[in-house]
Residue, then its C-alpha position, 0 to 999 in steps of 0.5 A: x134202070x137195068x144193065x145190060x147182060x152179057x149174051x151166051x152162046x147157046x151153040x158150039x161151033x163143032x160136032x159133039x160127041x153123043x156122051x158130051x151131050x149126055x153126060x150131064x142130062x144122065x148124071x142128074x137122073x142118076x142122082x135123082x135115082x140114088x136120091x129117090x131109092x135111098x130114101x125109100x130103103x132106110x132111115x138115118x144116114x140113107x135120109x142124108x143121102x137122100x137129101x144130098x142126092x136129090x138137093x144136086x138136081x135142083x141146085x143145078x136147075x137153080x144154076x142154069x136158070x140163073x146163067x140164062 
């Protein structure tokens, strides 16, 4: 037997700003931009960056998909 899920709201009720809308979506292509161009520069600590950099995109994938 499933229990039932608390519903979100998908909309707001006012305008947002353009950076409200954006903020997040351009923040996680500028850690995959980091991500990607650490690891093609160097070895060693740009290989943690790397990982670390590109492991938020997909954690934040993993959370949206999960609260959804």
């Amino acid at each position: 037997m499933t229990t039932p899920r608390k519903e979100r709201a998908v909309r707001t009720d006012g305008a947002q700003t353009a950076s409200a809308i954006f903020r997040v979506p351009l923040l996680l292509g500028v850690a995959t931009s980091v991500g990607l161009v650490s690891a093609l520069v160097g070895d060693g600590v740009f290989d943690a960056l790397s990982w670390l950099a590109l492991a938020g995109p997909l954690a934040a994938v993993a959370w949206a998909w999960r609260v959804r």
